[in-house]
C-alpha positions as CSV (number, residue, x, y, z in Angstrom):
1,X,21.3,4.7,19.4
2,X,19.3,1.4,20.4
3,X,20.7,-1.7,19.4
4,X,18.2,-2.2,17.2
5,X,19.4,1.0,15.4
6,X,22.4,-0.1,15.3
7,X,21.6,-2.5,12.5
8,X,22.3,-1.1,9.2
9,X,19.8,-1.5,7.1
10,X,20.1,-1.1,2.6
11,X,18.0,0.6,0.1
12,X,17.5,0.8,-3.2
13,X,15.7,3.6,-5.0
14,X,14.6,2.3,-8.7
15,X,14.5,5.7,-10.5
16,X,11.6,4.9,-13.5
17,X,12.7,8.1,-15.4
18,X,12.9,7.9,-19.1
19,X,16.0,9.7,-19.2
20,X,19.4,8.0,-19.8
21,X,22.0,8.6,-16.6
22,X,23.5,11.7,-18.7
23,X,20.5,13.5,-18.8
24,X,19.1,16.0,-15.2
25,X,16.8,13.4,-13.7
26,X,13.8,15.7,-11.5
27,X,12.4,12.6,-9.9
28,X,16.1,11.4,-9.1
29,X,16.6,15.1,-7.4
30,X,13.4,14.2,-5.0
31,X,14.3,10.8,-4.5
32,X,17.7,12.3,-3.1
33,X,16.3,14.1,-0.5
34,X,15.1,10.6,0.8
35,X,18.2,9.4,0.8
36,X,19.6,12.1,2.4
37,X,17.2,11.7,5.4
38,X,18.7,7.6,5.4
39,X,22.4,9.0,5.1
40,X,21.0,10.3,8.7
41,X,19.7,6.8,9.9
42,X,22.2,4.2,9.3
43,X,20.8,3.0,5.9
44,X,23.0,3.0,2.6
45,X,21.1,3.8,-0.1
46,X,21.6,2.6,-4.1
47,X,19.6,5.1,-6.2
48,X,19.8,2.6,-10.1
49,X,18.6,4.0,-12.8
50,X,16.2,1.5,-14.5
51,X,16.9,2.9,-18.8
52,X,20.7,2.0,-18.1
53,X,19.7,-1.2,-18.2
54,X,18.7,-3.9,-20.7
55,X,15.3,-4.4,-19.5
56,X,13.3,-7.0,-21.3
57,X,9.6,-6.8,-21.2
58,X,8.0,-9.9,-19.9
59,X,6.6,-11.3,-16.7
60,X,9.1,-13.7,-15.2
61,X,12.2,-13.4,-13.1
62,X,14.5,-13.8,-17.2
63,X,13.6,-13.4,-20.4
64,X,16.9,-14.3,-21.7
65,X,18.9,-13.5,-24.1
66,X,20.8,-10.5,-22.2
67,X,17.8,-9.3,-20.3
68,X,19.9,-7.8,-17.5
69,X,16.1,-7.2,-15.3
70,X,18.1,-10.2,-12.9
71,X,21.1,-7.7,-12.4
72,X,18.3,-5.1,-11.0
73,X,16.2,-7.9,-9.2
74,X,19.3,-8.9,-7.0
75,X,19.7,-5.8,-5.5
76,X,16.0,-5.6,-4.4
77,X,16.0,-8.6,-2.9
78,X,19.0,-7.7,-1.3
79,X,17.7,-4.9,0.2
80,X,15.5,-3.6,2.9
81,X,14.0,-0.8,1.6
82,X,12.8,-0.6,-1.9
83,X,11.3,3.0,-3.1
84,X,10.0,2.9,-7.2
85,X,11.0,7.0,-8.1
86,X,8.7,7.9,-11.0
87,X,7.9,10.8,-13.3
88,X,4.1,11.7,-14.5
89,X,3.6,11.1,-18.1
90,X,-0.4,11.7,-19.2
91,X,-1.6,11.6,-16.0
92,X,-0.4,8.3,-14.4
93,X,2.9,6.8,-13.6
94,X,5.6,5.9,-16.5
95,X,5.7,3.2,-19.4
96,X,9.5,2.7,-17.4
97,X,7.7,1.8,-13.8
98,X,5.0,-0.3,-15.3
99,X,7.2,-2.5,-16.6
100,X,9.2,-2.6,-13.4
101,X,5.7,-3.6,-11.5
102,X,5.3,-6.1,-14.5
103,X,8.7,-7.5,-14.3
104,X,8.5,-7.8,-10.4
105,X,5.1,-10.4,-11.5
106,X,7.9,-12.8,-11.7
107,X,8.5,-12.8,-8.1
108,X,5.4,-15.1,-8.0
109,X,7.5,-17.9,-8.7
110,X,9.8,-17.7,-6.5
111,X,10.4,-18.4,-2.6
112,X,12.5,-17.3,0.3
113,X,14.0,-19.5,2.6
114,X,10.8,-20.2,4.6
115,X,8.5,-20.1,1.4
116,X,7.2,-17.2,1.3
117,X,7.2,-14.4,-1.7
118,X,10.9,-13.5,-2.3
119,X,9.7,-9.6,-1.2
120,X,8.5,-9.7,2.0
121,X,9.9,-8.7,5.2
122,X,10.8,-5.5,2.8
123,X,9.2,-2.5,2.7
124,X,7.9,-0.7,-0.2
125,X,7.8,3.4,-0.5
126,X,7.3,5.8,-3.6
127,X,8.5,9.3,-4.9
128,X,6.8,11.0,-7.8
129,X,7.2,14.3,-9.8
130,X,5.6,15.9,-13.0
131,X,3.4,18.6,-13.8
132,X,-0.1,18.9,-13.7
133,X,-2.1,16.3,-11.3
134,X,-1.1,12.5,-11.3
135,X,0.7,11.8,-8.3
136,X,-2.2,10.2,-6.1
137,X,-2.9,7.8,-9.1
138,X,1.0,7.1,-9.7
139,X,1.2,6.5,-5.8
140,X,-1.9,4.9,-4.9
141,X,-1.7,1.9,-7.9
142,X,1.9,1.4,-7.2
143,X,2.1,1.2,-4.0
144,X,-0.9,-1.5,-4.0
145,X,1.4,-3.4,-6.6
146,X,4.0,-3.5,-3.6
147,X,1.8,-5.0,-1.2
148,X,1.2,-7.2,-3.4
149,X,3.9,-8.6,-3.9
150,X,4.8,-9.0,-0.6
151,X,5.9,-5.6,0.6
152,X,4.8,-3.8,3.6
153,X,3.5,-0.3,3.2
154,X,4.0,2.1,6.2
155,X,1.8,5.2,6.9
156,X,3.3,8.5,4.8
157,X,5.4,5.4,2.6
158,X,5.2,8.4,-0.4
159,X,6.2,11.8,-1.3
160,X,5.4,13.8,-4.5
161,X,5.8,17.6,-6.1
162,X,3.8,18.8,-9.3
163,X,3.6,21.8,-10.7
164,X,1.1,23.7,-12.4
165,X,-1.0,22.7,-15.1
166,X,0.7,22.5,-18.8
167,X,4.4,22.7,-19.8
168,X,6.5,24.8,-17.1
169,X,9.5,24.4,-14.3
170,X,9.4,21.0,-12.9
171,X,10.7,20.0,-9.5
172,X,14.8,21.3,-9.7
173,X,13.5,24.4,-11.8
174,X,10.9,25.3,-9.7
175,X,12.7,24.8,-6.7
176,X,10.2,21.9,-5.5
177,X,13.2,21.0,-2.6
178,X,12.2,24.3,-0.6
179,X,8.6,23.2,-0.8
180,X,7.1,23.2,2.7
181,X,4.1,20.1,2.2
182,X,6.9,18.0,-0.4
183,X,9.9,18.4,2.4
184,X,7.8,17.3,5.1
185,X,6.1,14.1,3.1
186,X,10.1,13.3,2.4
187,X,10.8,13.1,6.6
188,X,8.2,11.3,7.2
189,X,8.4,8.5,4.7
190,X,12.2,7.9,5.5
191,X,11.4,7.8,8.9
192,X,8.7,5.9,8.2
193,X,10.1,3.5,6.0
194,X,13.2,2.4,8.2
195,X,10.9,2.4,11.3
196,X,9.2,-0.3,9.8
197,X,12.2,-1.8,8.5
198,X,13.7,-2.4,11.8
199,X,10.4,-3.5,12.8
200,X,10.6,-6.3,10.3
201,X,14.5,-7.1,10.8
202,X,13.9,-7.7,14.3
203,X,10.2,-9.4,13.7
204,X,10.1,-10.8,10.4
205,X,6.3,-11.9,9.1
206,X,6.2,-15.6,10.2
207,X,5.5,-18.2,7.4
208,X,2.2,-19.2,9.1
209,X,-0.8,-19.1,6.6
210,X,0.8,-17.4,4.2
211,X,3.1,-19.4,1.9
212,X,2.3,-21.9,-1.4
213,X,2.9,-24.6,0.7
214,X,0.2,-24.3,3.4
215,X,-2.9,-24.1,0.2
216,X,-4.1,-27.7,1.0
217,X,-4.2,-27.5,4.4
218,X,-7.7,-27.7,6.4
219,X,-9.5,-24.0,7.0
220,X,-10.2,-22.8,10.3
221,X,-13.7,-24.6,11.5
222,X,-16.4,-21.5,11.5
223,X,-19.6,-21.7,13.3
């Protein structure tokens, strides 16, 4: 293991099911084949279940009055890694991870220490399940949300399973975990995902050009 290797790194996994912790979650059984490929690479993972919570709708960091969306914010910036799980309802990606993507619009208020968007330096990856098709459009628009907001999106950053078209066995039923194309997506954005990760740990994005601060300053000369 290289030093850089070494360096533990933290991950949470915001599961966007609709289902309450008490209830089989299929896109929380995909999402822990990811983080069984971490368990491997010296990342400790936090899979949080967003309909636990008292999420608020709203577009800033607190909507008061018990919103506990702060709670769930603290641990993504505390982390490295940030993977949004989500089911496929109607063809596109749940009411549940909208309003996570929504929420996250807060983030645009906010700074790190050398002014940047609170999210980057993080990178951003996303697992999705359902029947019938959905999963490119539930990947594609919310892993664009990531970037963003700061993220970095590796090559391979999702994995997905569907089944067949109308009602049927979704991914634990069906035994999606023994599928050949999902298992392999699921190695490759881990891997993926902490490759970067170190990447950015050991070479964060520099605060040149990119930060609130720098607006007013003069363009480059062209011509």
């Amino acid at each position: 293991m290289t030093e850089v290797e070494a360096v533990p790194l933290r991950a949470v996994l915001l599961n966007c099911t609709l289902k309450r912790s008490a209830e089989t979650s299929n896109t929380e059984a995909l999402m822990r084949q990811v983080t069984a490929w971490f368990d491997t690479m010296n990342v400790t993972s936090e899979i949080v279940r967003v309909v636990d919570y008292d999420v608020r709708f709203g577009v800033t960091s607190d909507e008061g009055d018990g919103d506990e969306w702060p709670l769930l914010l603290a641990k993504i910036k505390a982390a490295d890694i940030v993977v949004i799980g989500t089911p496929i309802w109607f063809g596109v990606r749940s009411s549940v991870a909208q309003m996570v993507i929504e929420r996250l619009d807060g983030t645009y208020a906010e700074h790190n220490e050398v002014g940047q968007y609170p999210l980057y330096n993080k990178v951003g990856g996303v697992v999705v399940t359902g029947n019938e098709d959905g999963a490119h459009a539930a990947a594609e628009t919310t892993l664009f949300n990531l970037t963003h907001l700061g993220l970095t999106i590796p090559p391979n950053a999702d994995t997905y399973w569907v089944g067949d078209a109308g009602p049927g066995p979704s991914y634990i039923e069906a035994g999606g975990a023994d599928h050949d194309y999902t298992k392999r997506t699921t190695r490759w954005m881990a891997h993926n995902l902490v490759h970067v990760a170190r990447i950015l740990r050991a070479h964060p994005i520099p605060p040149e050009g990119n930060t609130r601060e720098q607006e007013h300053e003069h363009k480059p000369h062209i011509g």
